[in-house]
PyMOL Python script that loads the backbone (N, CA, C, O; Angstrom):
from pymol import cmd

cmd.read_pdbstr("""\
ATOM      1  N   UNK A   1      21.000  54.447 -28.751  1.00  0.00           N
ATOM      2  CA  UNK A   1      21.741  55.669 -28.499  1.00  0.00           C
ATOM      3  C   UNK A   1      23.212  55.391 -28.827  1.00  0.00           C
ATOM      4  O   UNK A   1      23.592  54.246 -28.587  1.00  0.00           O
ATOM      5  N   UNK A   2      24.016  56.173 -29.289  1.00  0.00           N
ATOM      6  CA  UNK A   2      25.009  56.084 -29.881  1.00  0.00           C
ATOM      7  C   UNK A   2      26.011  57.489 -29.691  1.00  0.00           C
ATOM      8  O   UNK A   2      26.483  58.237 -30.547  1.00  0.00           O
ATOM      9  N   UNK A   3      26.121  57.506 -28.174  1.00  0.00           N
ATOM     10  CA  UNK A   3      26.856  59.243 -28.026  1.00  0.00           C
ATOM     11  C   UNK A   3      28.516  59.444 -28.477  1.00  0.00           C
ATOM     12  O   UNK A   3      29.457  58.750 -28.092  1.00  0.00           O
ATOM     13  N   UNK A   4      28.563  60.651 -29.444  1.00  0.00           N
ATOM     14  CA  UNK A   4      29.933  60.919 -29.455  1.00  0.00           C
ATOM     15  C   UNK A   4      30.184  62.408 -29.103  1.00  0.00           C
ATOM     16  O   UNK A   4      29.444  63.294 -28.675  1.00  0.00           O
ATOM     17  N   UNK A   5      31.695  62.356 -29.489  1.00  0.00           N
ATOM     18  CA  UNK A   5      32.214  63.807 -28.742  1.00  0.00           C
ATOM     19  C   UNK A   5      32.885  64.083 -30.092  1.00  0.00           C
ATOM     20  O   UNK A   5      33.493  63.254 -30.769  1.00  0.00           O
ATOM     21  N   UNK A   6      32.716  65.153 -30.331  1.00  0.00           N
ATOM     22  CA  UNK A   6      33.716  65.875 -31.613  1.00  0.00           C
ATOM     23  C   UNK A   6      34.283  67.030 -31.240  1.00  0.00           C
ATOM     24  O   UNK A   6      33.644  67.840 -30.570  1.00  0.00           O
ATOM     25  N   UNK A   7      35.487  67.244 -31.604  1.00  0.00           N
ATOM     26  CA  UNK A   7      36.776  68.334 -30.866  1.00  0.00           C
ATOM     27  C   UNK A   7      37.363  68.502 -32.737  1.00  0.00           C
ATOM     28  O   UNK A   7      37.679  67.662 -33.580  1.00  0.00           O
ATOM     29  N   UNK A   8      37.257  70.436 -32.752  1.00  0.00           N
ATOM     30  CA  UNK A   8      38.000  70.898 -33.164  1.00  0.00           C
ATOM     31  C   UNK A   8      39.014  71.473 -32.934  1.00  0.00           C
ATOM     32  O   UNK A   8      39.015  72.569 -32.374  1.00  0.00           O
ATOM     33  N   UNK A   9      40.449  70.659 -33.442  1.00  0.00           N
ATOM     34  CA  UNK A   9      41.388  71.117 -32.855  1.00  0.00           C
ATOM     35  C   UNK A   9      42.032  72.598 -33.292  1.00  0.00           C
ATOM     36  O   UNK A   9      42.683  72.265 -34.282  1.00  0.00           O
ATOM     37  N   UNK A  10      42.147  73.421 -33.202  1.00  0.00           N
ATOM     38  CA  UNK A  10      42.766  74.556 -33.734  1.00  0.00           C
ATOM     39  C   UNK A  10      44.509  75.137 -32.711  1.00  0.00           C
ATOM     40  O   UNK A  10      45.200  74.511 -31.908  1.00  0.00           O
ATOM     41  N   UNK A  11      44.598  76.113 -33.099  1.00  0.00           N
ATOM     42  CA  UNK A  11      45.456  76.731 -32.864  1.00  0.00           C
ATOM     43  C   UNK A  11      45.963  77.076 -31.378  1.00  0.00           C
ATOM     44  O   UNK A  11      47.003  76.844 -30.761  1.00  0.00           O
ATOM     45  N   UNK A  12      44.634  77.802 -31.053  1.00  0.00           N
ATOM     46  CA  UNK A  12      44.613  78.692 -29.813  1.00  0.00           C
ATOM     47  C   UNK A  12      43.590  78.120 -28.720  1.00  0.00           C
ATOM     48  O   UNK A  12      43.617  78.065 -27.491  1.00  0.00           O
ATOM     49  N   UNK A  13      42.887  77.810 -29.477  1.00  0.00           N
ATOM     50  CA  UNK A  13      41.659  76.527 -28.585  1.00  0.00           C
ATOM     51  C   UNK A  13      41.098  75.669 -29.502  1.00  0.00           C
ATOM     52  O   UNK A  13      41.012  75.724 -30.729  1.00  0.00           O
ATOM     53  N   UNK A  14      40.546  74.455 -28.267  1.00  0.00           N
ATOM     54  CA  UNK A  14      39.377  73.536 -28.938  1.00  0.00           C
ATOM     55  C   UNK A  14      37.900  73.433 -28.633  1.00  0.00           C
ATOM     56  O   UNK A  14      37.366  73.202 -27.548  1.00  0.00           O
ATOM     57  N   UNK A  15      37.381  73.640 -29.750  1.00  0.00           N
ATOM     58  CA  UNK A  15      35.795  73.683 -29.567  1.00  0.00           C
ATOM     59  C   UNK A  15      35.169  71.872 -29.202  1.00  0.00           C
ATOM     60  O   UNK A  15      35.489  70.925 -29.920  1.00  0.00           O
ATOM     61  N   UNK A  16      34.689  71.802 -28.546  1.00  0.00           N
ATOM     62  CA  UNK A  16      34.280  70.383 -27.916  1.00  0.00           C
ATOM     63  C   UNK A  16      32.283  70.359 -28.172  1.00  0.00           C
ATOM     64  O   UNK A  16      31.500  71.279 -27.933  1.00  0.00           O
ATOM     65  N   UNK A  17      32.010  69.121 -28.658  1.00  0.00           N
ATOM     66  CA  UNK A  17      30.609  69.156 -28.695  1.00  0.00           C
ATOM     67  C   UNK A  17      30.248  67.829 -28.758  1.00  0.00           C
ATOM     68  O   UNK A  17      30.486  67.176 -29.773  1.00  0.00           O
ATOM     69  N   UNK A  18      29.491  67.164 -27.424  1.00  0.00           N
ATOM     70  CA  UNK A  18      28.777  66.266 -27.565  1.00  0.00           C
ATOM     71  C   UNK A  18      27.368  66.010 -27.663  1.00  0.00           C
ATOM     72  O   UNK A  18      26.426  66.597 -27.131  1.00  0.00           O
ATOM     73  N   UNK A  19      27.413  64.414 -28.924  1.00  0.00           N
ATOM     74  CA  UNK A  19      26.101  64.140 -29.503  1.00  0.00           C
ATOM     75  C   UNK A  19      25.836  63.209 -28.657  1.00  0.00           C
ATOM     76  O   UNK A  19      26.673  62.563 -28.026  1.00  0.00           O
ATOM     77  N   UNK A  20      23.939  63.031 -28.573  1.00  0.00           N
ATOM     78  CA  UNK A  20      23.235  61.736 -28.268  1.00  0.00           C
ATOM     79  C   UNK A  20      23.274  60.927 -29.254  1.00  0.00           C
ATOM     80  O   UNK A  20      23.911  59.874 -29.289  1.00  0.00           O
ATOM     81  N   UNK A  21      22.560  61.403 -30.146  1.00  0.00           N
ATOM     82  CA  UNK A  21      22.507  60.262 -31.629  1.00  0.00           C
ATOM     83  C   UNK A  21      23.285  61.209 -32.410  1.00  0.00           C
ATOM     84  O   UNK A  21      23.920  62.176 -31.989  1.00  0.00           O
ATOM     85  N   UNK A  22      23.139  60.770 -33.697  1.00  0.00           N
ATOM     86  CA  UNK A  22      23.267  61.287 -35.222  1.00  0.00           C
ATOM     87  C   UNK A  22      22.237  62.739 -35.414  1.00  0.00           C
ATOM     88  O   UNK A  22      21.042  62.677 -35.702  1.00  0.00           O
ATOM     89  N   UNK A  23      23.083  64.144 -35.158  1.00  0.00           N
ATOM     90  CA  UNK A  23      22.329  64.689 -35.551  1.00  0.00           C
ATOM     91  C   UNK A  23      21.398  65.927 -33.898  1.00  0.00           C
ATOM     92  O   UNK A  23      20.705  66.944 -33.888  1.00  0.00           O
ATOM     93  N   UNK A  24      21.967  65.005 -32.834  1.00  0.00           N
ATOM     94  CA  UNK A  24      21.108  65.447 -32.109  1.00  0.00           C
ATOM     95  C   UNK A  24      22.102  66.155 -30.495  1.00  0.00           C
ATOM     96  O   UNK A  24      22.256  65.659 -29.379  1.00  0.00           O
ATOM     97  N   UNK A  25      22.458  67.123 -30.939  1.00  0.00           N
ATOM     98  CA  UNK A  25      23.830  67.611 -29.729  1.00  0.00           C
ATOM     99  C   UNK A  25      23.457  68.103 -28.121  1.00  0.00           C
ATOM    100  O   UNK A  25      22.888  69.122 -27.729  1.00  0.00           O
ATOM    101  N   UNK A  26      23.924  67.148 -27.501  1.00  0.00           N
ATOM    102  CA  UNK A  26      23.584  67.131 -26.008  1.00  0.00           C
ATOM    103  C   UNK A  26      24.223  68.614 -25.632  1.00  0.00           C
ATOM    104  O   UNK A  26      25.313  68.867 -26.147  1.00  0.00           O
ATOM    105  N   UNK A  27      23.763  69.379 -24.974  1.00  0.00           N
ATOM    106  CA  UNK A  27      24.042  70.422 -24.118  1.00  0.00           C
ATOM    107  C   UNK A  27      24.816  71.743 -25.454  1.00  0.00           C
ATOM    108  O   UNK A  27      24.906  71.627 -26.676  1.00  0.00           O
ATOM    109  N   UNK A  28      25.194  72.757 -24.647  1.00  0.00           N
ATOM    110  CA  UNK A  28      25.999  73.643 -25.779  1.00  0.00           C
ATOM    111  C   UNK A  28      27.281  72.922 -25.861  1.00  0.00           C
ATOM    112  O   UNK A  28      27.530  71.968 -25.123  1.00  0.00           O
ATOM    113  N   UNK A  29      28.457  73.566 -27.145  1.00  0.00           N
ATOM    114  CA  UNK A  29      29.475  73.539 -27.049  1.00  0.00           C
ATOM    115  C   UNK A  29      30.237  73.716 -26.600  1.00  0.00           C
ATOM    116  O   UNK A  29      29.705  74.438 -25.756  1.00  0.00           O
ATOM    117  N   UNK A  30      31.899  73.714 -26.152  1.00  0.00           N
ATOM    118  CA  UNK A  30      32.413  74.936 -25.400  1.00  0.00           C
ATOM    119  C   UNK A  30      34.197  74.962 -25.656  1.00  0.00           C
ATOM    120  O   UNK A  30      34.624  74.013 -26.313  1.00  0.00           O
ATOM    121  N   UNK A  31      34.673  75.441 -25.431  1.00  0.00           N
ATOM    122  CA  UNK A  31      36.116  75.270 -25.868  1.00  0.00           C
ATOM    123  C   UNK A  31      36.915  75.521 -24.315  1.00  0.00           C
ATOM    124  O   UNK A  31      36.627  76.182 -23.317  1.00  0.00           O
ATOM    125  N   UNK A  32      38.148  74.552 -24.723  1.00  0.00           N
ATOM    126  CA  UNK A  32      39.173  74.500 -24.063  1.00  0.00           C
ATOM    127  C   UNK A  32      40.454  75.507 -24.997  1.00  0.00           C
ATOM    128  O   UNK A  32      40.696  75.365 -26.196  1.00  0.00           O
ATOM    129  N   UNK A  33      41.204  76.611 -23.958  1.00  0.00           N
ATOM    130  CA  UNK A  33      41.727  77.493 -24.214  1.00  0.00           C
ATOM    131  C   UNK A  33      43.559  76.518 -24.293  1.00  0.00           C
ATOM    132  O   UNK A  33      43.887  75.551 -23.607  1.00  0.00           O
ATOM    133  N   UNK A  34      44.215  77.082 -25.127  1.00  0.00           N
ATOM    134  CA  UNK A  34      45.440  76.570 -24.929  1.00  0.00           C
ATOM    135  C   UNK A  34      46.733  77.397 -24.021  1.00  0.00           C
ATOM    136  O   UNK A  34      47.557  78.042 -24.669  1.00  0.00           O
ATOM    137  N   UNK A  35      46.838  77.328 -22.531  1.00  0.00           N
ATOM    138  CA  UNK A  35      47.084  78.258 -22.139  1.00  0.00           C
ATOM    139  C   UNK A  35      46.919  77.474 -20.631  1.00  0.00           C
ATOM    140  O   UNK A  35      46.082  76.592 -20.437  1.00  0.00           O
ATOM    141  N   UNK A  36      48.104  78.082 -19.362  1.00  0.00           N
ATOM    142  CA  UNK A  36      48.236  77.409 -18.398  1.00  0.00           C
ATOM    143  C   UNK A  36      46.702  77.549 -17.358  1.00  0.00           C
ATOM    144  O   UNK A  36      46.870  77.405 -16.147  1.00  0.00           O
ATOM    145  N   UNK A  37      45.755  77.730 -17.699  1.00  0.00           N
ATOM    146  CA  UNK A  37      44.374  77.892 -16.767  1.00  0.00           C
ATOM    147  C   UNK A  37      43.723  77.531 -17.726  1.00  0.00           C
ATOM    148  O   UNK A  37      43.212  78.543 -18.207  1.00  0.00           O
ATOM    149  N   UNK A  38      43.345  76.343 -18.487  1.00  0.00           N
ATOM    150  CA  UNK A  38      42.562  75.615 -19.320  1.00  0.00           C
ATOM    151  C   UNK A  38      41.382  76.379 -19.593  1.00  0.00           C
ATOM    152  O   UNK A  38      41.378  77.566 -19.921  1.00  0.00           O
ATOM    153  N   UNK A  39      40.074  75.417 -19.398  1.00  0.00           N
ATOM    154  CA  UNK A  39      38.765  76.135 -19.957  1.00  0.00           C
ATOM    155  C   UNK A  39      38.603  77.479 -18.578  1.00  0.00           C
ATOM    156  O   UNK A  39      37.681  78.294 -18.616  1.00  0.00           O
TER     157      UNK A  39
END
""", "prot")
cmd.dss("prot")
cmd.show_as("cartoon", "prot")
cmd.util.cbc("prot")
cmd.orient("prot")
C-alpha cells in the first residue's frame, strides 16, 4: 500500500483527494474554501 494525498491548488479553493494505491481513491474528494471558516 502506498497512500497519497493530491491537492489542487486554485484560486478560491482546494480540491483534496486521497489514494490507497495507484489508481484507487479512498473516500470522496472535498475542498477546502479560502475564506475565514475553512471547509
Amino acid at each position: 500500500m502506498n497512500p497519497v494525498v493530491g491537492m489542487d491548488v486554485a484560486k478560491r479553493e482546494n480540491q483534496v483527494q486521497t489514494f490507497l494505491d495507484k489508481g484507487k481513491p479512498y473516500h470522496k474528494n472535498f475542498s477546502i474554501q479560502h475564506n475565514l471558516n475553512g471547509p
